[in-house]
TIFI-304335 format. One line per 8 residues: number of its first residue (from 0); their letters; for each residue z, y, x of N, C-alpha, C, O. Coordinates in Angstrom, 3 decimals. Example, Ala and Ser with C-alpha at 12.3 -4.5 7.8 and 13.67 -1.06 7.14 Angstrom:
% residues 2
0	AS	7.800:-5.690:13.190:7.800:-4.500:12.300:7.800:-3.300:13.200:8.465:-3.319:14.236  7.080:-2.250:12.850:7.140:-1.060:13.670:7.870:0.030:12.900:8.039:1.138:13.409
This chain:
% residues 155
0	XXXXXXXX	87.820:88.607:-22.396:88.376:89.944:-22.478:87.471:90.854:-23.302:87.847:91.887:-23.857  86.258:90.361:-23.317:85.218:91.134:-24.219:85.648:91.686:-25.471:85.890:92.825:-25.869  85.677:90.097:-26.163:86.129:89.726:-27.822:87.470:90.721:-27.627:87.603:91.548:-28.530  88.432:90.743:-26.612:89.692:91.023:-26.944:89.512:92.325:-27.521:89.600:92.615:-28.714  89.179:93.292:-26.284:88.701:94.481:-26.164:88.105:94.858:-27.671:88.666:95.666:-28.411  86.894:94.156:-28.011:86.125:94.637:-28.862:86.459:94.625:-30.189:85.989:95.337:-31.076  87.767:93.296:-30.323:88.997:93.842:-31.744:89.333:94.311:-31.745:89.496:94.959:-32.779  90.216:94.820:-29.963:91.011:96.206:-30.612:90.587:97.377:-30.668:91.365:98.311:-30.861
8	XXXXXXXX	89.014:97.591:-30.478:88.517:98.550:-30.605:88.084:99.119:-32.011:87.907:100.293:-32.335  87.870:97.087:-33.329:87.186:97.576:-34.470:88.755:97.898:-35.009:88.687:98.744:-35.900  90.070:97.508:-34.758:91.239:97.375:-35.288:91.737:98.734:-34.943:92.312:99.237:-35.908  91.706:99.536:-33.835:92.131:101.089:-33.677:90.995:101.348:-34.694:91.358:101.354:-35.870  89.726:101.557:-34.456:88.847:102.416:-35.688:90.129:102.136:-36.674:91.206:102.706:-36.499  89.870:101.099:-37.836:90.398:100.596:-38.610:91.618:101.277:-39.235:91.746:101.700:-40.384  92.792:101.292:-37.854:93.708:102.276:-38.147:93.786:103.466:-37.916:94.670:104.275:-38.199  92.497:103.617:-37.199:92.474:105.255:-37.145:92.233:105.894:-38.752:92.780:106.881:-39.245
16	XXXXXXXX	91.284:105.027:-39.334:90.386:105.561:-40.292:91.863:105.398:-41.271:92.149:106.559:-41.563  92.840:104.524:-41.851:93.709:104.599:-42.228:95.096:105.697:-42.114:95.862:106.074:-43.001  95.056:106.024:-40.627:96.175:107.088:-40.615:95.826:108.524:-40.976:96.567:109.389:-41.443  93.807:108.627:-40.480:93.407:110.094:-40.853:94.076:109.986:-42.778:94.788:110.921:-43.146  93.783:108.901:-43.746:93.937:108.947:-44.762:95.601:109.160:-45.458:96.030:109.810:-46.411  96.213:108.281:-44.468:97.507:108.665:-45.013:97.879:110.243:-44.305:98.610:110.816:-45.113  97.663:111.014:-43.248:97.688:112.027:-43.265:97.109:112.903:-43.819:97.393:114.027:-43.404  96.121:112.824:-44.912:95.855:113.494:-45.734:96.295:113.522:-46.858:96.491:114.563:-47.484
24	XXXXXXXX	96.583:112.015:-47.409:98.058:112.353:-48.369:99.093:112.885:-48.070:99.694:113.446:-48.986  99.452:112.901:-47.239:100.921:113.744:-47.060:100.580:114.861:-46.552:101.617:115.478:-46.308  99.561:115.531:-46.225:99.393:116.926:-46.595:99.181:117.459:-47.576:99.670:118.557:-47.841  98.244:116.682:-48.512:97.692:117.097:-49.365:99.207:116.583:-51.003:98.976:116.401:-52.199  100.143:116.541:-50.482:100.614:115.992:-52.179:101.322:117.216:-52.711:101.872:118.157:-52.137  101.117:116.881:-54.131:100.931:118.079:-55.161:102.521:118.033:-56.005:102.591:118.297:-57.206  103.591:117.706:-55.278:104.822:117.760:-55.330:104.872:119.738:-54.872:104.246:120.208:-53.922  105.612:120.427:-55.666:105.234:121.742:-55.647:106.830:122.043:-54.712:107.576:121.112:-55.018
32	XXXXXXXX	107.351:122.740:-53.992:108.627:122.458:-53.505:109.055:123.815:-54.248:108.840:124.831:-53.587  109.433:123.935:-55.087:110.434:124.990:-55.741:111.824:125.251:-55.092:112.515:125.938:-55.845  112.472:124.910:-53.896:113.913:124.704:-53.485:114.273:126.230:-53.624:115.445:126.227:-54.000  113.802:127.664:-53.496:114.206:128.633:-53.529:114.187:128.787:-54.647:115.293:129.250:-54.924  113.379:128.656:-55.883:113.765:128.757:-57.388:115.008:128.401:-57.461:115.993:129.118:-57.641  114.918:126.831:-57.262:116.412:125.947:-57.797:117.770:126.877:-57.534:118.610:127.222:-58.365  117.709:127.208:-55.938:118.453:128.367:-55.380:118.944:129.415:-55.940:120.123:129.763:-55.881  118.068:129.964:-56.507:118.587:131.031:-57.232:118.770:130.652:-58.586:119.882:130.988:-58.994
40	XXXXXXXX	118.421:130.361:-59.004:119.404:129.949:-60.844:120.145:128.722:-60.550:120.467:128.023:-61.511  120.456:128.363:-59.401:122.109:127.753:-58.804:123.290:129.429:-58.323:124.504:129.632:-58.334  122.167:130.203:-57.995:122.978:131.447:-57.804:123.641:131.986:-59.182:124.839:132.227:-59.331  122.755:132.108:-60.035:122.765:132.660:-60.878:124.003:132.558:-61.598:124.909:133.353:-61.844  123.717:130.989:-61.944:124.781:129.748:-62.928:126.349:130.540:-61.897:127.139:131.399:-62.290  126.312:129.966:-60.823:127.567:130.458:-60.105:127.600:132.014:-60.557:128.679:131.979:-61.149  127.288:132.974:-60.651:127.465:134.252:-60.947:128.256:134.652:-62.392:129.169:135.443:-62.628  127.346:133.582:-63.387:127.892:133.917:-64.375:129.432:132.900:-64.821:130.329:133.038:-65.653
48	XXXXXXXX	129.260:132.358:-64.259:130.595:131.274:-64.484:131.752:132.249:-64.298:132.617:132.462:-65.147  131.642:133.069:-62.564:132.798:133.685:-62.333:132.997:134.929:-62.851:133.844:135.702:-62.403  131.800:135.336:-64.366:132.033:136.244:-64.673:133.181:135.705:-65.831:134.276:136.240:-66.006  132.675:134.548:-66.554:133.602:134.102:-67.408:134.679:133.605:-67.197:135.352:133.178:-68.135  135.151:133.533:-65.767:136.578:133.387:-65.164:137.090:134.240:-65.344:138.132:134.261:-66.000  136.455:135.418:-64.744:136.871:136.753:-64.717:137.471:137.480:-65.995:138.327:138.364:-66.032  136.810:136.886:-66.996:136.427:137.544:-68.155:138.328:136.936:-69.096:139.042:137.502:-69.924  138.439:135.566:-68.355:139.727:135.107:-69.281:141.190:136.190:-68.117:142.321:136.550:-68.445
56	XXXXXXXX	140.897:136.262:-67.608:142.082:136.855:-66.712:142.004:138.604:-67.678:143.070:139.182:-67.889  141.072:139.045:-68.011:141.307:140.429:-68.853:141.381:140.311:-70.156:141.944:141.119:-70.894  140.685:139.064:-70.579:140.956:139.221:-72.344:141.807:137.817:-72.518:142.694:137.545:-71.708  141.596:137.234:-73.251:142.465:135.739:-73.924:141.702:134.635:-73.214:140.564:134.698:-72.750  142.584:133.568:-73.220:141.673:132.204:-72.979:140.717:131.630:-73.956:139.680:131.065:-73.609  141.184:131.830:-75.491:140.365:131.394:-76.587:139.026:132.473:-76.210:138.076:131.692:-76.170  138.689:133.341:-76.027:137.552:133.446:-75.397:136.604:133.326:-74.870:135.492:133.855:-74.895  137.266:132.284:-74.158:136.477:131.758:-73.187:135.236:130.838:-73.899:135.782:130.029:-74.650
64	XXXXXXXX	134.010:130.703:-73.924:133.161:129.710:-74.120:132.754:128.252:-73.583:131.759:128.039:-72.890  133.636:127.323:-73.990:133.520:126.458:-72.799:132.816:125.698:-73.171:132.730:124.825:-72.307  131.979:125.395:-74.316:130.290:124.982:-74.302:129.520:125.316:-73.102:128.947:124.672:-72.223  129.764:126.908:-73.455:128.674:127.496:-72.291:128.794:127.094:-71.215:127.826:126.998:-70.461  130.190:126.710:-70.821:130.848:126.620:-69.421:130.142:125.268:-69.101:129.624:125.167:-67.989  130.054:123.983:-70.162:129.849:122.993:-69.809:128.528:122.852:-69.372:128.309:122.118:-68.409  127.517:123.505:-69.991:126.098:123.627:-69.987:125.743:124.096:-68.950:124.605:123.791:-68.594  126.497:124.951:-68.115:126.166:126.352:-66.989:126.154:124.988:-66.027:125.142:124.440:-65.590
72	XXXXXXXX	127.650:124.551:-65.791:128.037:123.432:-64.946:127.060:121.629:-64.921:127.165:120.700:-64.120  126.345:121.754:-65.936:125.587:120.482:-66.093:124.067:120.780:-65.252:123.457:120.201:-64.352  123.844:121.990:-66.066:122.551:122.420:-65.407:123.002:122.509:-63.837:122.813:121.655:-62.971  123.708:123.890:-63.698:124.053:123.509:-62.091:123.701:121.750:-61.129:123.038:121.543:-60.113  124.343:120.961:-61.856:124.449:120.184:-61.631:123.236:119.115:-61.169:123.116:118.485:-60.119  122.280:119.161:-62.511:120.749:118.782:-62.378:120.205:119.397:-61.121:119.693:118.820:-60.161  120.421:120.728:-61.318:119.575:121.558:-59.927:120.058:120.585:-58.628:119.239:120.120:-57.836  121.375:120.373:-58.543:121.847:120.197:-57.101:120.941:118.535:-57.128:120.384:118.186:-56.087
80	XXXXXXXX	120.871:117.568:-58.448:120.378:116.456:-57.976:118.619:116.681:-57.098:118.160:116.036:-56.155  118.043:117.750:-57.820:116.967:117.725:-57.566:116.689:118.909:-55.998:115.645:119.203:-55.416  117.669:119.196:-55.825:117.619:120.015:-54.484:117.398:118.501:-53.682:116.441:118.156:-52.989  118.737:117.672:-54.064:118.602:116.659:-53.139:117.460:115.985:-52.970:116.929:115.788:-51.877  116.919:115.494:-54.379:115.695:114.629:-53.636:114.370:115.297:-53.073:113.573:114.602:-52.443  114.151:116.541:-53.280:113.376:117.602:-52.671:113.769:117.555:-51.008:112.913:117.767:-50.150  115.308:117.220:-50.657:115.125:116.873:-49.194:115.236:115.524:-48.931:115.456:115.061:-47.812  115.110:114.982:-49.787:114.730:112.949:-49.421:113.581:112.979:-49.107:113.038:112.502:-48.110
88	XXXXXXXX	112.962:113.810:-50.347:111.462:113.599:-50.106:110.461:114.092:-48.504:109.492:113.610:-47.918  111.644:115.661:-48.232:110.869:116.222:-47.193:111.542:115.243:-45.755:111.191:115.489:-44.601  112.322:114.378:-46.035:112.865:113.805:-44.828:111.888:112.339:-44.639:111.639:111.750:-43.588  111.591:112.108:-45.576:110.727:110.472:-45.687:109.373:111.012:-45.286:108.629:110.112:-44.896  108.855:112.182:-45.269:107.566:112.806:-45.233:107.747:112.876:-43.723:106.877:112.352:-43.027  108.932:113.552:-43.067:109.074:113.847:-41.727:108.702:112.498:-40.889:108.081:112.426:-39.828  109.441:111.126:-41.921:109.900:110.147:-40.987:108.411:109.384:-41.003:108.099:108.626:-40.084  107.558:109.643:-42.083:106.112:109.375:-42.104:105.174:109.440:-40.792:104.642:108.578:-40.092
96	XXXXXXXX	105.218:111.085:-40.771:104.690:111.765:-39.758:104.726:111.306:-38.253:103.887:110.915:-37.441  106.193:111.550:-38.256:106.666:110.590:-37.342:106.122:109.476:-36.300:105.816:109.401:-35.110  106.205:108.334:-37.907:105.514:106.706:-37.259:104.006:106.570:-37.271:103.534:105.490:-36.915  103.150:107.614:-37.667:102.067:107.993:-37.531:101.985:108.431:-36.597:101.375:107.538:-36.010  102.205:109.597:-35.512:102.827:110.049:-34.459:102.384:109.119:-33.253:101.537:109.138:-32.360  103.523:108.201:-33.748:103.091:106.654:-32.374:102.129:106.070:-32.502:101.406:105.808:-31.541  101.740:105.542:-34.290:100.309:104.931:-33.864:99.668:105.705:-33.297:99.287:105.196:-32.243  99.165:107.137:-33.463:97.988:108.050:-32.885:97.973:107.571:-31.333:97.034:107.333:-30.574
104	XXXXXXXX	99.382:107.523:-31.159:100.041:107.594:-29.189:98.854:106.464:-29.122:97.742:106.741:-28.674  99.279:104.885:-29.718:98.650:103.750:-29.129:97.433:103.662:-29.308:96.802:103.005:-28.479  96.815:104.196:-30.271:95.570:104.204:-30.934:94.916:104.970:-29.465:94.026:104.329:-28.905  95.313:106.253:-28.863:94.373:107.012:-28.062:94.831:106.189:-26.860:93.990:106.473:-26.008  95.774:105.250:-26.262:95.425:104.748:-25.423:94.632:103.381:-24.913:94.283:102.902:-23.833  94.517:102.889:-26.894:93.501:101.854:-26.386:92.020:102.394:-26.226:91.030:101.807:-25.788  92.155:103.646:-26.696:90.635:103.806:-26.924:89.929:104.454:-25.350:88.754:104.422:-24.986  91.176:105.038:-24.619:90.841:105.884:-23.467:91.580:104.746:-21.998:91.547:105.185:-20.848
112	XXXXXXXX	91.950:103.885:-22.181:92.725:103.107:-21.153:91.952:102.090:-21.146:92.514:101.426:-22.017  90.591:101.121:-20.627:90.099:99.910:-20.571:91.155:98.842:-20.078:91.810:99.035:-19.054  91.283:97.758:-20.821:91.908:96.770:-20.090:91.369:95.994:-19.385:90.144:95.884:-19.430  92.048:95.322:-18.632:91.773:94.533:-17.338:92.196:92.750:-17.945:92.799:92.539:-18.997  91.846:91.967:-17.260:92.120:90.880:-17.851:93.762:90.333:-16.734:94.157:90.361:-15.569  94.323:89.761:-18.507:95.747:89.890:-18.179:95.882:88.309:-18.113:94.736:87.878:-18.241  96.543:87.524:-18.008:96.000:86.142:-18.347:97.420:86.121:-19.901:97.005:85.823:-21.021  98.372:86.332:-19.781:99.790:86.322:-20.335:99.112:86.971:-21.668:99.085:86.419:-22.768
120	XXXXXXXX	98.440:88.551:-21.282:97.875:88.955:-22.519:96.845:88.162:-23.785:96.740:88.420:-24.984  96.019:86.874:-22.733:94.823:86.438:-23.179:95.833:85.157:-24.269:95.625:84.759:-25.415  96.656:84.905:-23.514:97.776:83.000:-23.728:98.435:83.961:-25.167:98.502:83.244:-26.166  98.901:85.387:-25.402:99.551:85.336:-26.683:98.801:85.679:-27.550:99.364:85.545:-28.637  97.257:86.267:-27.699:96.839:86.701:-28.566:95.537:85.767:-29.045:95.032:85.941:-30.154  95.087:84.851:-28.195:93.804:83.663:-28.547:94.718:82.406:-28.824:95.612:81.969:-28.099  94.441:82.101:-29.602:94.656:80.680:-29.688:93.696:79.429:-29.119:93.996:78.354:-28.600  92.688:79.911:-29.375:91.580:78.954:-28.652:90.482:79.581:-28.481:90.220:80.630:-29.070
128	XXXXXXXX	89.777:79.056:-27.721:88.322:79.906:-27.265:87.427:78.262:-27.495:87.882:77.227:-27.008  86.210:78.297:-28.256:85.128:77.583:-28.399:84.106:77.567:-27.798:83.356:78.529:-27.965  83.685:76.453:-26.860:81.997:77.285:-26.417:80.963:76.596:-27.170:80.741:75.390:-27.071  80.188:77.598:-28.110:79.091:77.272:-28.927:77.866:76.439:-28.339:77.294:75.404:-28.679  77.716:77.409:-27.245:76.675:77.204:-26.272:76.814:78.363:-25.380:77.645:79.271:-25.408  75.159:78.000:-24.036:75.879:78.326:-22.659:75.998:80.005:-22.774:76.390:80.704:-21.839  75.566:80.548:-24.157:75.241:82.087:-24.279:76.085:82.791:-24.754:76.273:83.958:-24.411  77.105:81.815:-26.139:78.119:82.229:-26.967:79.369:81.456:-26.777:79.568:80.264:-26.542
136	XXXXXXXX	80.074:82.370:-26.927:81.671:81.422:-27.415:82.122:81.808:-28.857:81.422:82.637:-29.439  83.001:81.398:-29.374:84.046:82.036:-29.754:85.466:81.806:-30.175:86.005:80.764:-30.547  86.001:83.145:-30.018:87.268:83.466:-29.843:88.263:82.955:-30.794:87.521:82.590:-31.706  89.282:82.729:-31.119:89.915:82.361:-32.341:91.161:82.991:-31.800:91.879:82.501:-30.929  91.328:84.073:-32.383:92.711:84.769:-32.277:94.072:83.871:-32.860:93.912:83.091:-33.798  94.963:83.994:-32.436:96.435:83.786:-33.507:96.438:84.389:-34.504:96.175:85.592:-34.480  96.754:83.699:-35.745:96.499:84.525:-36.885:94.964:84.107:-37.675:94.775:84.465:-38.837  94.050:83.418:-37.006:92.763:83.015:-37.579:91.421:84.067:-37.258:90.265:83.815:-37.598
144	XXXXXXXX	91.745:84.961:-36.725:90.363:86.123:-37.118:89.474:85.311:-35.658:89.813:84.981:-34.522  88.428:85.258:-36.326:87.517:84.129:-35.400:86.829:85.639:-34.612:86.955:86.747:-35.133  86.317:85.473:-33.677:85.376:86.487:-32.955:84.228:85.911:-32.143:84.454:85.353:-31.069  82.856:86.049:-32.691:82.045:85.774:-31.922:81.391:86.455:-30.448:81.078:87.646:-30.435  81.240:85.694:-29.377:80.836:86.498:-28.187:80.206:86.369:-27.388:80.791:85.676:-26.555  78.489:86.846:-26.816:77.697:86.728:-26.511:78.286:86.651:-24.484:78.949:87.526:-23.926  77.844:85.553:-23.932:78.376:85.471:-22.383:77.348:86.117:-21.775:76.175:85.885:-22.071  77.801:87.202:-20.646:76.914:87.776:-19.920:76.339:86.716:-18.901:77.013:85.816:-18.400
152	XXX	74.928:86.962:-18.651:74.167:86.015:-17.942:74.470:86.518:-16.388:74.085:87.665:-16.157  74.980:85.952:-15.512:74.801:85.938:-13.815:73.338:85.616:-13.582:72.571:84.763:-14.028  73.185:87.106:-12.291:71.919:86.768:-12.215:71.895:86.819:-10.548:70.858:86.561:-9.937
């Protein structure tokens, strides 16, 4: 239970030291969120469109500019793609946070919960245990990660 203990103690570090890092990328990324810009010259575009609606109902239809119209409506258009992935992005960031979230959960309860020896726990995660001699063993997890472990002496 030593060895067990004492992997998942270097393996929480490990992912601790990994999640402080990915939570600092995702605080720290330099994606600028403009969504209220986009907003308003999506306002805008809509403003002037219905001025040029407006504009064929008092004068002629040949009037009308429908270059402009197409351009107003394309741009519009760009904006709305990039509104969207501005909330892909803030939703994949959420869902980040999130699954970071739980590791932290498991991470603080291996570190604050000692385990007890389980036998079911010991049968899925060792594959074999070696005795070197009468002082050392070691461990051989599933998966290969060998662990060396000094036996406490009875006295």
């Amino acid at each position: 239970m030593a060895a067990i203990m004492r992997t998942a103690k270097q393996s929480a570090n490990v992912l601790g030291t990994l999640k402080l890092h990915i939570g600092m990328g995702l605080k720290n990324d330099d994606g600028e969120d403009n969504r209220l810009d986009i907003q308003i010259r999506m306002a805008e575009i809509d403003a002037e469109f219905q001025a040029m609606l407006q504009a064929i109902a008092t004068d002629t239809v040949e009037d009308f500019d429908e270059q402009r119209a197409t351009a107003l409506m394309a741009e519009k258009n760009s904006l709305e793609q990039q509104l969207a992935q501005l909330d892909n992005a803030q939703q994949e960031k959420e869902n980040t946070e999130s699954r970071l979230d739980g590791i932290f959960t498991i991470l603080d309860g291996l570190e604050n919960h000692p385990m007890e020896y389980d036998d079911r726990l010991v049968r899925q995660v060792l594959e074999c245990v070696v005795v070197e001699s009468k002082e050392r063993i070691k461990a051989i997890f599933v998966g290969g990660l060998e662990v060396e472990q000094t036996i406490p002496q009875i006295m």
